[in-house]
C-alpha positions as CSV (number, residue, x, y, z in Angstrom):
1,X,0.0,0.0,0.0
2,X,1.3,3.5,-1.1
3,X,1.3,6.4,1.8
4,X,-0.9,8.3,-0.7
5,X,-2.4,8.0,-3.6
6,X,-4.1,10.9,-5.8
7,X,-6.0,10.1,-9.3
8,X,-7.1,12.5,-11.4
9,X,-8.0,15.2,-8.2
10,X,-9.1,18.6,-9.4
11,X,-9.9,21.2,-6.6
12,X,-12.5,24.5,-8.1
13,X,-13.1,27.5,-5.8
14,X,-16.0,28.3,-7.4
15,X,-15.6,28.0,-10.7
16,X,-11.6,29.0,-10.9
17,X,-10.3,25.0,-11.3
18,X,-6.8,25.7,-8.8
19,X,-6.0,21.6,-9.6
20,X,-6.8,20.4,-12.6
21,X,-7.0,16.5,-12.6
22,X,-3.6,15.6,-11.0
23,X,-2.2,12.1,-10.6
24,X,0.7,10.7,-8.1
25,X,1.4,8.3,-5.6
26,X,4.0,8.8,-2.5
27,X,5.2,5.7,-1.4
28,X,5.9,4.5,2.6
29,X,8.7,5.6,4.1
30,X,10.1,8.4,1.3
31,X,10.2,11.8,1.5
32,X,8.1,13.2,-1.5
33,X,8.6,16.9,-2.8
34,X,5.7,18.9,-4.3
35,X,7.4,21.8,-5.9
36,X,6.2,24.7,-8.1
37,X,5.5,28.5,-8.5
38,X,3.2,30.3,-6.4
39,X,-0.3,29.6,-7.2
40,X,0.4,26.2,-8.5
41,X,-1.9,24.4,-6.7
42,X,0.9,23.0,-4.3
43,X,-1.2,24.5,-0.9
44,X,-4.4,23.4,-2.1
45,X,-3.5,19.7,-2.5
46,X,-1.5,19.6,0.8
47,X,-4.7,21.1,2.4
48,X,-6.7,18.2,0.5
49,X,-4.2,15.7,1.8
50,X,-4.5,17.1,5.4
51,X,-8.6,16.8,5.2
52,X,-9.4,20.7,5.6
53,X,-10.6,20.8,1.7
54,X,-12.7,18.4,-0.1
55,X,-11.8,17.5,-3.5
56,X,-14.3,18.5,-6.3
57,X,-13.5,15.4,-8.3
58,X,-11.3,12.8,-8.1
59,X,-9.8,10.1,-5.6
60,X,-7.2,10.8,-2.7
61,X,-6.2,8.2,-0.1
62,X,-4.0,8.0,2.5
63,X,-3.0,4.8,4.1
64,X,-6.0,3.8,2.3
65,X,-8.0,5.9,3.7
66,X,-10.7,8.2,1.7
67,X,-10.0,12.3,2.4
68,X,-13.8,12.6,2.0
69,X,-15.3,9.6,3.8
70,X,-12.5,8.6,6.4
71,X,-11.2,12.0,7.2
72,X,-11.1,11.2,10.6
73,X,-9.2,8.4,10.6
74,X,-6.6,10.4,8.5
75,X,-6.5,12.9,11.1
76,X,-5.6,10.6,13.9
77,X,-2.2,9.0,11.8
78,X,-0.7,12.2,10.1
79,X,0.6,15.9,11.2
80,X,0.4,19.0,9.1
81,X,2.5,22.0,9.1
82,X,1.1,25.0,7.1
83,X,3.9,27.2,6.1
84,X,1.9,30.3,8.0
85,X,0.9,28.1,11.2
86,X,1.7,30.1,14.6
87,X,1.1,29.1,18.2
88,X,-0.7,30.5,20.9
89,X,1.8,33.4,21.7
90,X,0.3,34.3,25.4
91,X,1.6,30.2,26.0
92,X,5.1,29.7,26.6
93,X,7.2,26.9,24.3
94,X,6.7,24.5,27.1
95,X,2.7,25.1,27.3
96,X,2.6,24.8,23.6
97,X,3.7,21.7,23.4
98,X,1.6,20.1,26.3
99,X,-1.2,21.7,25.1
100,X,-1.1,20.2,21.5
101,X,0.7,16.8,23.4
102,X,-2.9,16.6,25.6
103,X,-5.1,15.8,21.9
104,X,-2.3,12.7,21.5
105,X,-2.1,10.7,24.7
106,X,-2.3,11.4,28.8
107,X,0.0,10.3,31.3
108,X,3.7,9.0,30.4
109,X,2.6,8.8,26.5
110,X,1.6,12.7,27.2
111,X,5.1,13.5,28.8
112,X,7.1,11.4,26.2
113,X,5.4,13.4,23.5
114,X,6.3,16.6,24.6
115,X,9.8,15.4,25.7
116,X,10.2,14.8,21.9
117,X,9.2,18.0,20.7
118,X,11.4,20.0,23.2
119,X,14.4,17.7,21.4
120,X,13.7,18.7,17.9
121,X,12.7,22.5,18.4
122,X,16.0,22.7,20.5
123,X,15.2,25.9,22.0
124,X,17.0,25.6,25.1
125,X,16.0,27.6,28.2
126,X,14.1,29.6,25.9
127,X,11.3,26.7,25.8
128,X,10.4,28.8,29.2
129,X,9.5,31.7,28.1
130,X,6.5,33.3,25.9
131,X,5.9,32.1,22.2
132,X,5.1,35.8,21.3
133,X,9.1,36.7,22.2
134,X,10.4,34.5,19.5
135,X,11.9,34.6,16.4
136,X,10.2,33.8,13.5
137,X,13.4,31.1,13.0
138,X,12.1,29.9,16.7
139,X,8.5,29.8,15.9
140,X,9.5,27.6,13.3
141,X,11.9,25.1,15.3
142,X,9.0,25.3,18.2
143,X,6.2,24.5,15.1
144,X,8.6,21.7,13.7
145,X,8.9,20.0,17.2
146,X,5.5,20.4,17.5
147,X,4.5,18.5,13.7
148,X,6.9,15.6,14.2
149,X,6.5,14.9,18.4
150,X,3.6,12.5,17.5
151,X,5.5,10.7,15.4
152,X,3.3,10.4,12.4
153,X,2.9,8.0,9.8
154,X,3.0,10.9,7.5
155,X,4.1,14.5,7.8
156,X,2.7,17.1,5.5
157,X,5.4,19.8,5.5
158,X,4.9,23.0,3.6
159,X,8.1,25.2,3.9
160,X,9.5,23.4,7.0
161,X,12.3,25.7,7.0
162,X,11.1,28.7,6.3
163,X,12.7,31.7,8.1
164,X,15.5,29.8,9.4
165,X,19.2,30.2,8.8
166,X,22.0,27.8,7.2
167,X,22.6,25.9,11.0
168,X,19.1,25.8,11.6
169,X,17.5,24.7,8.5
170,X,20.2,22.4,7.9
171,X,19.3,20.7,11.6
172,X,15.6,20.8,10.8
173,X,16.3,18.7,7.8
174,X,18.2,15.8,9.6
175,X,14.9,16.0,12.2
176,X,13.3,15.3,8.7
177,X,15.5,12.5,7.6
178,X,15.6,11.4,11.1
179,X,11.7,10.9,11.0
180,X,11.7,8.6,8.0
181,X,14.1,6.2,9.5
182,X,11.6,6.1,12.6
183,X,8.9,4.9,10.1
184,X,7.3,8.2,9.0
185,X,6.8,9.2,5.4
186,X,6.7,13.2,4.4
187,X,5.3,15.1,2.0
188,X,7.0,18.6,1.7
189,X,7.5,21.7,-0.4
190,X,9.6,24.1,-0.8
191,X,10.3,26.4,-3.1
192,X,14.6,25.7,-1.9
193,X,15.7,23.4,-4.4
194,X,19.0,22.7,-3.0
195,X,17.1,21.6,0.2
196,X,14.3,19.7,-1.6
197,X,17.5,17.8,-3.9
198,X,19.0,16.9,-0.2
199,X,16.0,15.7,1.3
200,X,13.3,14.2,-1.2
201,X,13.5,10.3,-2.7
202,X,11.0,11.6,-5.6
203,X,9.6,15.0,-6.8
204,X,6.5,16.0,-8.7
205,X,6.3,19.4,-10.2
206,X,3.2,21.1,-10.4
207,X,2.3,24.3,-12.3
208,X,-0.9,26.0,-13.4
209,X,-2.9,23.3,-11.9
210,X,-1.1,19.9,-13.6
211,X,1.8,17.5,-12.6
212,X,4.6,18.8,-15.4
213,X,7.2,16.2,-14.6
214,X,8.6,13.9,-12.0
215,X,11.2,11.6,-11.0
216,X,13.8,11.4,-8.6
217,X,16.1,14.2,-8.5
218,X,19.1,12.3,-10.1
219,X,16.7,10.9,-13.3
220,X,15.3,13.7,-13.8
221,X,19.0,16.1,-13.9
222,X,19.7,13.4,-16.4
223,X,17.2,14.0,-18.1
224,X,17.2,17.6,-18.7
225,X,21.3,17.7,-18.7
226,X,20.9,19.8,-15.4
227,X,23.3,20.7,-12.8
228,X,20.5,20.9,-9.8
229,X,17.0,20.5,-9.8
230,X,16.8,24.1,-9.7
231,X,18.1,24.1,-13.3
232,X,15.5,21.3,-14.0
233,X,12.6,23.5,-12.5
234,X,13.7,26.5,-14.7
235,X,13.7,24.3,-17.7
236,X,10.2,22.3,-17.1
237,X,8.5,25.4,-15.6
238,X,9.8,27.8,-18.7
């Protein structure tokens, strides 16, 4: 069984058609990068994968289960991380993370839950103090921690490191890395190519509303007699 599976899924706000009757699979245990301009339609399928849109046509599973029909179920085996989430910023870092840990589990499960996010957002002493005196860099290790402390079968990541610098976005992607070989698969985009050629097994690219190409980063450099799959984007998206 694939970690998701999309056929032929178009997405219309009214009658503007944002996806228009895209196709892919992300297998278990990958990392899988949706890349593209702005206003592809990479958002709106990540919210269709995360259950907070309905598809207008089409069929989207994940772990088998139906975005429209099961969207419950989905909810209770994956984590999504908006590239514009916040937190509560009259919490601290500490309250943040028990707050969201409380929906997962009670007790030692509670406490090991939050345990993990404190490790991956890395914040130090500054877990302590108020969410509203970060950084946007630590609002983003703190929102990090807080997607991959469950430890989900899939993580839907959309700019993970956004607003972080070189050491910190390069330690958010081993977190990434690090969550596959504890059994997660992630869907992520970015519009960083050199991050998305580091982390990601396979790629779609998406523009105007269709799938344009994928592959895996070294096949598809082959193909277009590219350097970097930034070279490849310019190419497929030109």
């Amino acid at each position: 069984m694939n970690a998701i599976e999309i056929t032929g899924l178009v997405k219309k706000y009214g009658t503007f058609p944002a996806v228009k009757g895209i196709s892919f699979q992300v297998k278990q245990n990958e990392i899988f990068g949706l890349i593209g301009p702005n206003a592809a339609g990479k958002t709106t399928t990540l919210r269709i994968l995360a259950t907070l849109l309905q598809p207008t046509k089409g069929s989207v599973t994940v772990f088998g289960f139906d975005v429209t029909s099961e969207a419950s179920r989905i909810r209770e085996i994956i984590s999504y991380l908006p590239e514009d989430a916040g937190a509560y910023k009259n919490l601290t870092g500490m309250e943040y993370l028990e707050f969201i840990a409380h929906f997962f589990g009670q007790g030692k499960k509670k406490n090991a839950i939050v345990k993990k996010g404190e490790e991956i957002a890395d914040l130090g002493d500054r877990i302590y103090t108020k969410v509203d005196t970060y950084s946007k860099g630590m609002m983003r290790r703190l929102l990090v921690g807080r997607a991959l402390m469950i430890q989900p079968q899939l993580a839907i990541l959309d700019e993970p490191t956004s607003g972080l610098d070189v050491r910190n976005a390069q330690e958010i992607r081993h977190i990434i890395k690090n969550s596959v070989t504890q059994g997660a698969t992630v869907l992520l985009s970015s519009h960083n190519m050199l991050e998305v050629e580091f982390l990601c097994d396979r790629i779609a690219l998406i523009n105007n509303g269709y799938i344009i190409e994928s592959g895996s980063p070294t096949a598809l450099k082959k193909k277009y007699g590219a350097k970097n799959i930034e070279d490849v984007f310019t190419q497929v998206v030109r």
